[in-house]
N, C-alpha and C positions, 0 to 999 in steps of 0.2 A: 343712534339713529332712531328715527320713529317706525317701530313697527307694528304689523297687524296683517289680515287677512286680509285677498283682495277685496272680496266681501265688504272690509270698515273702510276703503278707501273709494274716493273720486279721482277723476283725471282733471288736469288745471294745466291748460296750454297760456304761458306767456311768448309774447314776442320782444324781441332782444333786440339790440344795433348788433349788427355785426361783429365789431370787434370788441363787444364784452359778452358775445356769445364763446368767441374763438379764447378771449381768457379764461370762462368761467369752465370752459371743456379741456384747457390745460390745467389749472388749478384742481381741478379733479382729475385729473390725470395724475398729477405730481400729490396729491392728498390720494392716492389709492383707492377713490370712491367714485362711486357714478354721478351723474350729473341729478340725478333723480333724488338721492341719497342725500347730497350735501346739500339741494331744495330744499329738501322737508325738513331736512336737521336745520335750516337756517329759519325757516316760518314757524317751528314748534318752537324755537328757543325766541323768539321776536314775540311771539304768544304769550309766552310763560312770565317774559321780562314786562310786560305790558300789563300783564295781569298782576303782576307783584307790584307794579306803581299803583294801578288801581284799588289794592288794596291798601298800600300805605296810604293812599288819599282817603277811603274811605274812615282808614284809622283815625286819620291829621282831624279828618272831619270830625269826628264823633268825641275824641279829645277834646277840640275846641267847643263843640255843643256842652263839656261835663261842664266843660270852666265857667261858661256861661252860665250853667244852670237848669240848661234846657234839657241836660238828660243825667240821667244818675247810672254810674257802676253798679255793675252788680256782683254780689256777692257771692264769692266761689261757690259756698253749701247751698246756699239756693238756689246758683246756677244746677248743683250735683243732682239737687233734689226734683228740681222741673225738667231735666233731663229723664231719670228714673235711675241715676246711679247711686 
C-alpha cells in the first residue's frame, strides 16, 4: 500500500452509487483492508501502469525518429562521460 506521513498526503472525497459503495466496503472487508488503503493502492498502481505506457510511447517514438533518421543513438561512453561517470 502507499505509505507516508499525513503531512505527504491530501484528502479526495469521491461519491459512489450506492451499491458499489456497499461492494467496494465488503470487498475490503473480505481483502482485510480499509476502504482508504485498497483507494490509494488501486490509483498508485493505475499511475505507475500509465506511466509505464507513457514511457514505452515515448520509447516507440524515439525508435521510430532513429529509423528515420531524425535522431541518432547514443553511445554508452559518451553517454558515461557527459554524465560525469
Amino acid at each position: 500500500m502507499v505509505k507516508g506521513s499525513k503531512k505527504d498526503k491530501v484528502r479526495l472525497t469521491i461519491d459512489l452509487p450506492i451499491d458499489e459503495h456497499k461492494y467496494f466496503k465488503i470487498l475490503c472487508t473480505t481483502l482485510g483492508l480499509s476502504m482508504q488503503d485498497l483507494a490509494s493502492h488501486v490509483i498508485h498502481q493505475f499511475l505507475e501502469e500509465y506511466e509505464d505506457k507513457l514511457d514505452l510511447s515515448l520509447a516507440i517514438q524515439t525508435l521510430t525518429e532513429i529509423k528515420k533518421g531524425k535522431d541518432k543513438p547514443i553511445n554508452y561512453d559518451k553517454f558515461r562521460k557527459d554524465l560525469g561517470l
